[in-house]
MIVEX-986392 format. One record per residue: y negated, z negated, x of N, C-alpha, C, O in turn; residue in one letter. Coordinates in steps of 0.001 Angstrom, whole numbers, plus 500000, padded with zeros to 6 digits. Layout:
# MIVEX-986392
<n_north->Y, n_up->Z, n_east->X, ca_north->Y, ca_up->Z, ca_east->X, c_north->Y, c_up->Z, c_east->X, o_north->Y, o_up->Z, o_east->X, residu->a> $
...
//
This chain:
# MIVEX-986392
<n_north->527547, n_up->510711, n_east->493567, ca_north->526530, ca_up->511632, ca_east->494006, c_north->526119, c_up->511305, c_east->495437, o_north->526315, o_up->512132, o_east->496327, residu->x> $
<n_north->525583, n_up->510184, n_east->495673, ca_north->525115, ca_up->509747, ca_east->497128, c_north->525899, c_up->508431, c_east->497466, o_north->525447, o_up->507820, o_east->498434, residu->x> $
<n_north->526526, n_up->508117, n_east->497110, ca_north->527448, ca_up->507291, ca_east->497114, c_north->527079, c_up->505581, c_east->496930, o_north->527880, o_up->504656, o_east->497065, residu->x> $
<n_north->525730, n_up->505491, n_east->496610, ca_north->525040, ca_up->504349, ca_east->496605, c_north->525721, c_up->503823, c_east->495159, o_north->526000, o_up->504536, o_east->494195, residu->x> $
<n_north->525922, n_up->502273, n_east->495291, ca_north->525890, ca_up->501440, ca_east->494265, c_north->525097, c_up->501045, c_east->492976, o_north->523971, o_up->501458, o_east->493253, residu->x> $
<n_north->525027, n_up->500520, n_east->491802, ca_north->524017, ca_up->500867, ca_east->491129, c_north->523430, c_up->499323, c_east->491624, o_north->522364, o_up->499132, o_east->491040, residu->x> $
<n_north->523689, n_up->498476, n_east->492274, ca_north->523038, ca_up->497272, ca_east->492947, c_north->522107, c_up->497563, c_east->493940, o_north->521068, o_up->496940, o_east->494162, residu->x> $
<n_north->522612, n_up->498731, n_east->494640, ca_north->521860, ca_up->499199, ca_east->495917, c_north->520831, c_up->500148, c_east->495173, o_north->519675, o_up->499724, o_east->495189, residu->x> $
<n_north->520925, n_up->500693, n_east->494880, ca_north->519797, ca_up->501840, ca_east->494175, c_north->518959, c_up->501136, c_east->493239, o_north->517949, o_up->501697, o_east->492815, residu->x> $
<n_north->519295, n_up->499844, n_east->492828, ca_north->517783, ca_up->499148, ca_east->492250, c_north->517152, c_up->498466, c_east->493150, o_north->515967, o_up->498200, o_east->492951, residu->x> $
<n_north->517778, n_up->498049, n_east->494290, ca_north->516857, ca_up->497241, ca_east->495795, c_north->516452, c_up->497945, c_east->495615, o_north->515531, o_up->497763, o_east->494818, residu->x> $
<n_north->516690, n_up->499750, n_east->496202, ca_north->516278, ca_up->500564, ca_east->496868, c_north->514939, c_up->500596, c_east->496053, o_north->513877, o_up->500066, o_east->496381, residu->x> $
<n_north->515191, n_up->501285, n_east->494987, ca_north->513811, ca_up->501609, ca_east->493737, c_north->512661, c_up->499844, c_east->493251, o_north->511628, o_up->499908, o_east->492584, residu->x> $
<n_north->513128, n_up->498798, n_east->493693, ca_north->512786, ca_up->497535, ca_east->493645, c_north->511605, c_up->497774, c_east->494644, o_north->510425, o_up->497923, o_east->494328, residu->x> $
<n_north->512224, n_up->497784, n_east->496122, ca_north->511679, ca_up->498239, ca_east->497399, c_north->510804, c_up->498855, c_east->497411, o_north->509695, o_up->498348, o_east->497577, residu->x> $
<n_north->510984, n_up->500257, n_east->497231, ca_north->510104, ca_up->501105, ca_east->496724, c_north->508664, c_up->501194, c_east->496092, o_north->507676, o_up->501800, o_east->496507, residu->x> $
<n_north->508875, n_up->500191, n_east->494648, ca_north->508179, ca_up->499909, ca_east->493462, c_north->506962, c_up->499336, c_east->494630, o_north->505952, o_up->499915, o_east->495032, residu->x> $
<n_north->507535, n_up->497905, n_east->494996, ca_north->506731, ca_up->496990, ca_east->495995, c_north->505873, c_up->497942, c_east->497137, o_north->504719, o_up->497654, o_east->497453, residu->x> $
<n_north->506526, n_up->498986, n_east->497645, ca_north->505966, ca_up->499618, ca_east->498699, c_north->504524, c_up->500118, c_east->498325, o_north->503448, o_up->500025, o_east->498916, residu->x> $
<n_north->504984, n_up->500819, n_east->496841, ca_north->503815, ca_up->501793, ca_east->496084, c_north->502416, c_up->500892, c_east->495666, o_north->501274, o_up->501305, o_east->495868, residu->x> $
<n_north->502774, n_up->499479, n_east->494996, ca_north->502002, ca_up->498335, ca_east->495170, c_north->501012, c_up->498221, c_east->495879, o_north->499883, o_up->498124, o_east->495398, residu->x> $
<n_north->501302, n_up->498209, n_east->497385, ca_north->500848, ca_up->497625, ca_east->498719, c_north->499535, c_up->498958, c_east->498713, o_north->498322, o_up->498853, o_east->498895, residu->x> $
<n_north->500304, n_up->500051, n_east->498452, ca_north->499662, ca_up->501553, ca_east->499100, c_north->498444, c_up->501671, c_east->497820, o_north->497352, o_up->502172, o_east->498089, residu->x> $
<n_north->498695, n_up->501254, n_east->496681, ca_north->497189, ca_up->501013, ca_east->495914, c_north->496765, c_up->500425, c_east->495509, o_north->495931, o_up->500738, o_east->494659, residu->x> $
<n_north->497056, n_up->499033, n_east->495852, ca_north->496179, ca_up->497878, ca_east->496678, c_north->495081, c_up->498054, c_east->497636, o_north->493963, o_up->497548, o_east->497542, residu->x> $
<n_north->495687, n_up->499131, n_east->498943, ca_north->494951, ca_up->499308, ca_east->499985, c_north->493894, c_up->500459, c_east->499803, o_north->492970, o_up->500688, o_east->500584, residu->x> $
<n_north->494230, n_up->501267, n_east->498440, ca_north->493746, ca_up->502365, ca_east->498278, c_north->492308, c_up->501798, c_east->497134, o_north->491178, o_up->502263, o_east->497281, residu->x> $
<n_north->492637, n_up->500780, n_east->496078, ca_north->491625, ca_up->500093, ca_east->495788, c_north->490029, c_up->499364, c_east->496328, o_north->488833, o_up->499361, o_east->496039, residu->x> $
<n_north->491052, n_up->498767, n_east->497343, ca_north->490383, ca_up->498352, ca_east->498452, c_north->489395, c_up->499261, c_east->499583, o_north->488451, o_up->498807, o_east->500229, residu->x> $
<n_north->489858, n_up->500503, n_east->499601, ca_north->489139, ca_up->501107, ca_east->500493, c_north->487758, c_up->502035, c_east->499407, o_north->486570, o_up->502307, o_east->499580, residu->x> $
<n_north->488729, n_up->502248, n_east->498347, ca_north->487446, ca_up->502526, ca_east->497315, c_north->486230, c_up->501443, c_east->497149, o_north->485045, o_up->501744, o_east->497010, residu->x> $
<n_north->486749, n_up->500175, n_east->497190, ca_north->485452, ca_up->499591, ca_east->496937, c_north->485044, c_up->498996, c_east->497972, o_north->484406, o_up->497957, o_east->497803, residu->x> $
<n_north->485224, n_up->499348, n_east->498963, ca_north->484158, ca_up->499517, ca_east->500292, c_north->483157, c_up->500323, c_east->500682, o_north->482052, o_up->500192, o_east->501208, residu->x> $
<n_north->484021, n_up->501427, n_east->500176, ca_north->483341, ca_up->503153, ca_east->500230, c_north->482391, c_up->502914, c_east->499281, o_north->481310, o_up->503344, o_east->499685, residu->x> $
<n_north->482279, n_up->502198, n_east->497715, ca_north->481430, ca_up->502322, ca_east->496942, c_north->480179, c_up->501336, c_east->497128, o_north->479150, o_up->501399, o_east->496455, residu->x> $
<n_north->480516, n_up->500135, n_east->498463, ca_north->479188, ca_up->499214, ca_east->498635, c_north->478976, c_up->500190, c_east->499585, o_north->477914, o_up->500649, o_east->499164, residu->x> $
<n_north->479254, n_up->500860, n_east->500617, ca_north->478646, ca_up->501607, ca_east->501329, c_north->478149, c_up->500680, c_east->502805, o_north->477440, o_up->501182, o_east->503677, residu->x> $
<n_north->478504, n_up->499732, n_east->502840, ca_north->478189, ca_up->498801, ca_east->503977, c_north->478890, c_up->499290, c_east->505436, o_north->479837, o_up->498609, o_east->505828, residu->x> $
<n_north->478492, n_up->500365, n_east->506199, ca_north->478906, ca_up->500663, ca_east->507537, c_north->479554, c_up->499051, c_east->508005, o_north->480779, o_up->498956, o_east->508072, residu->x> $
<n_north->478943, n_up->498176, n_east->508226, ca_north->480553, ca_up->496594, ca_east->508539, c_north->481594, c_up->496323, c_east->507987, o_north->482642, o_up->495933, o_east->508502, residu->x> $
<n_north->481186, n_up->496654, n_east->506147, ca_north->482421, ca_up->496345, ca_east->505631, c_north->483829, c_up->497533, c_east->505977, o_north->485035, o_up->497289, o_east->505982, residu->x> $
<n_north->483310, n_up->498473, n_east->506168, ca_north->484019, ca_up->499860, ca_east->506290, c_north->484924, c_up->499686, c_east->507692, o_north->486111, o_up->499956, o_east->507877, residu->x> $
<n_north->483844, n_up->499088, n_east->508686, ca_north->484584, ca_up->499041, ca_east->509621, c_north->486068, c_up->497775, c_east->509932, o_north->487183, o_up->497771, o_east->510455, residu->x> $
<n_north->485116, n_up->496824, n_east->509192, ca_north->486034, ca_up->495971, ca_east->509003, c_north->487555, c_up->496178, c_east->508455, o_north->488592, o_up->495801, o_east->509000, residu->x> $
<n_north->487372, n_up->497002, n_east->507014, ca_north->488283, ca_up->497595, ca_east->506335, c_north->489476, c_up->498195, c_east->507597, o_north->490575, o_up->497709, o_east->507864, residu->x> $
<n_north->488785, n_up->499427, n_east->508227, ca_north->489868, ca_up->499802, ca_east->508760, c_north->490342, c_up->499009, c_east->510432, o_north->491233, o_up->499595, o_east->511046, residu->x> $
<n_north->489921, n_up->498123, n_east->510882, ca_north->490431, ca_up->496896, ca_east->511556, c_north->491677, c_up->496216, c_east->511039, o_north->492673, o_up->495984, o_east->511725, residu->x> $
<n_north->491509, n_up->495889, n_east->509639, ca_north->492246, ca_up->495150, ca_east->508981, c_north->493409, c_up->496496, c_east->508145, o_north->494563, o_up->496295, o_east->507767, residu->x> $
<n_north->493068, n_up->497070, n_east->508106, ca_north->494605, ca_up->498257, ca_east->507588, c_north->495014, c_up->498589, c_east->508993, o_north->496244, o_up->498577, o_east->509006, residu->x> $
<n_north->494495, n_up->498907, n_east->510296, ca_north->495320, ca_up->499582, ca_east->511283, c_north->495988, c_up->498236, c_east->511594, o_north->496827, o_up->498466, o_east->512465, residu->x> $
<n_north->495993, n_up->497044, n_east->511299, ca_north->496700, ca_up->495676, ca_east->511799, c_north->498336, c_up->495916, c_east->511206, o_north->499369, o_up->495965, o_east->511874, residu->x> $
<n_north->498139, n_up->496064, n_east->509485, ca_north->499733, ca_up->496821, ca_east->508898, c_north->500155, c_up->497504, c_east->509151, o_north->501211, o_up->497816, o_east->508601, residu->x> $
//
């Protein structure tokens, strides 16, 4: 079909898995900033995500 290996297409989806991880991790994280409501922590927050 795409000519990928079935070794390569589980990195790939491995990769992936890990990527999706990271993205609601950060999405956790920004919820419970938003929910103390602390204008520093908020700012802090996005200091520390525009760094990734």
């Amino acid at each position: 079909m795409f000519g990928y290996s079935v070794p390569q297409a589980l990195a790939f989806l491995r990769i992936e898995g890990e990527l999706e991880r990271q993205r609601l991790a950060q999405l956790v994280g920004v919820v419970a900033v938003a929910a103390q409501g602390e204008k520093r922590s908020i700012e802090q927050l996005q200091r520390d995500l525009s760094k990734e």
